[in-house]
C-alpha positions as CSV (number, residue, x, y, z in Angstrom):
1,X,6.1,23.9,-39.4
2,X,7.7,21.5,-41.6
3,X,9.7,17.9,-40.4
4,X,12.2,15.9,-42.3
5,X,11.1,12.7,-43.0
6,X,13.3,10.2,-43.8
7,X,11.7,6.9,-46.2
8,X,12.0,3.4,-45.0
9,X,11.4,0.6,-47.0
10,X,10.4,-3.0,-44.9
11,X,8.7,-5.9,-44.6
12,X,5.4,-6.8,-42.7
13,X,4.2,-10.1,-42.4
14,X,1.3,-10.8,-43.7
15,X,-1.2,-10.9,-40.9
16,X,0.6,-7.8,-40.1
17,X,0.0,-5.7,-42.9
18,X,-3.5,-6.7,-43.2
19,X,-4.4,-4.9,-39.6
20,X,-2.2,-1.9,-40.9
21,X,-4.3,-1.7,-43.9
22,X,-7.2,-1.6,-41.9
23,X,-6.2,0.9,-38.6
24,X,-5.2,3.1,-41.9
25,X,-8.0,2.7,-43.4
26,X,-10.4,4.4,-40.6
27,X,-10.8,8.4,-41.3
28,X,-7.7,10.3,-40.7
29,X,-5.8,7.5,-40.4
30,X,-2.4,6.6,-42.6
31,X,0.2,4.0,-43.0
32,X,2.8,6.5,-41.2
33,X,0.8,7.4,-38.4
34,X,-0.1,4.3,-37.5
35,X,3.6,3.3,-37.6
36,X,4.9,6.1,-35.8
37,X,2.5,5.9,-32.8
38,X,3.8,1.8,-32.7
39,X,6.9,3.1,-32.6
40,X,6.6,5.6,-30.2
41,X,4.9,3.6,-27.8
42,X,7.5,0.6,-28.2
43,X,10.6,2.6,-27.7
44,X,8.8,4.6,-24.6
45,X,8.3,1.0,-23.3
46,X,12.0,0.5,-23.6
47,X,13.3,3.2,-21.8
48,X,10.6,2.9,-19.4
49,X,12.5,-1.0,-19.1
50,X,15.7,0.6,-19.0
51,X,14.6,3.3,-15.9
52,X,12.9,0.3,-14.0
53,X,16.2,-1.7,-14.2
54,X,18.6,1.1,-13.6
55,X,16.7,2.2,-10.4
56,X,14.2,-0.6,-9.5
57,X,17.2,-1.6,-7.0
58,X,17.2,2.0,-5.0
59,X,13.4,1.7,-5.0
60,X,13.8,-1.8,-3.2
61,X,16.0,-0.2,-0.7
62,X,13.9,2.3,0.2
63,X,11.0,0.4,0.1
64,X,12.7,-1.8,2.9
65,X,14.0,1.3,4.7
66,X,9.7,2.0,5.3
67,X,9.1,-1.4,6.3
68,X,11.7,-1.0,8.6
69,X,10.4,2.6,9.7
70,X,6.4,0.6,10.2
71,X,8.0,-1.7,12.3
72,X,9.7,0.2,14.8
73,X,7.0,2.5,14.8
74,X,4.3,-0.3,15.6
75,X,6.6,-1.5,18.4
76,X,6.7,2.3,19.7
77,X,3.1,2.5,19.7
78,X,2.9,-0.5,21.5
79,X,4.9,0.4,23.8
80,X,3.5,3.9,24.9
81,X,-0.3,2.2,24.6
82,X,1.7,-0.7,27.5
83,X,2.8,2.4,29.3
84,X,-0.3,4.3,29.2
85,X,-2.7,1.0,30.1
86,X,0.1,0.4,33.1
87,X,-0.2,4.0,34.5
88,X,-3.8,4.6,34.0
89,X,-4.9,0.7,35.9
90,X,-2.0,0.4,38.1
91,X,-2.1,4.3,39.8
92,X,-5.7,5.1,40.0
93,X,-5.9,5.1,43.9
94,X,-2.9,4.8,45.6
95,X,-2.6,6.7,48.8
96,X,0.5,9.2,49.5
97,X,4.1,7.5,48.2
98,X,5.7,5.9,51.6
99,X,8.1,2.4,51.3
100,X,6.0,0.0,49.9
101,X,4.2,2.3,47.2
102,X,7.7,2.9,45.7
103,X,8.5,-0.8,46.2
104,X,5.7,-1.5,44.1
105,X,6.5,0.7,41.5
106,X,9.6,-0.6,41.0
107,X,8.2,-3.8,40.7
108,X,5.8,-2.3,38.0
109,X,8.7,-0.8,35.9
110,X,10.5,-3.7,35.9
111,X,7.1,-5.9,34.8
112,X,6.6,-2.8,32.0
113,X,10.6,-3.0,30.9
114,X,10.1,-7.0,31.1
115,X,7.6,-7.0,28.7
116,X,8.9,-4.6,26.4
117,X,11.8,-6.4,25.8
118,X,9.2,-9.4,25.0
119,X,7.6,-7.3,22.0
120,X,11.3,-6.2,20.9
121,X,12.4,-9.7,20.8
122,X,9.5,-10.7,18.8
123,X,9.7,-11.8,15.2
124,X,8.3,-8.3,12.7
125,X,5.0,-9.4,11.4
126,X,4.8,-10.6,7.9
127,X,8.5,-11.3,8.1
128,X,9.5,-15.0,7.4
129,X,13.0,-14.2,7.3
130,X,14.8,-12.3,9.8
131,X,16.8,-9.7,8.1
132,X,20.3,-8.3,9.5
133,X,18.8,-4.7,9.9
134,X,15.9,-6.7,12.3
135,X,18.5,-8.1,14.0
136,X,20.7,-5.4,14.7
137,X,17.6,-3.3,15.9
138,X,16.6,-6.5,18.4
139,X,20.4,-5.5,19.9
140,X,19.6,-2.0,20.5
């Protein structure tokens, strides 16, 4: 298979040249190759640049969007672990439901909803900065 080749004509400085003329130097090595690998690599760097720029902000976004995920998922798990430590230590023997067992259990649910809203209201960990998004999920 044959490839056009076109000639270019430049110049290197000369500390430059000198570790050309020794990479091409090695067995199987050339002037060309040498300079068509650099350039390869240097313009795949680029374009690797130019993707990073063009969708390094989308990335960010969702990147934020799982942060935000974790933290309502850590405040769901610690609510169901509040839930389950409630039912399992506060029902263990209570005798048949009459008045007071069901006034007691409302008082429980509230205490449980109480301190819910606590954990909601706190600050998300490793967040310094409240973000809107945090905020409009302390509203809900």
């Amino acid at each position: 298979m044959q490839t056009r080749k076109t000639r270019h004509q430049f110049y290197l400085p000369d500390h430059l040249s000198a570790r050309l003329d020794a990479l091409a130097a090695q067995p199987g090595g050339s002037k060309t190759a040498v300079l068509s690998e650099a350039l390869t690599a240097w313009f795949e760097q680029r374009e690797a640049a130019d993707i990073d720029a063009q969708f390094g902000k989308a990335l960010d976004r969702q990147v934020r969007a799982v942060e935000r995920i974790e933290r309502r998922l850590d405040y769901l798990t610690e609510v169901v672990a509040l839930l389950v430590r409630f039912h399992l230590t506060q029902t263990a023997h209570h005798p048949a439901f009459d008045k007071e067992t069901q006034r007691l259990g409302q008082i429980r649910y509230e205490s449980f909803v109480r301190i819910a809203g606590q954990m909601a209201a706190r600050k998300p960990r490793g967040s310094a900065a409240k973000s809107s998004h945090s905020e409009e999920e302390s509203k809900r």
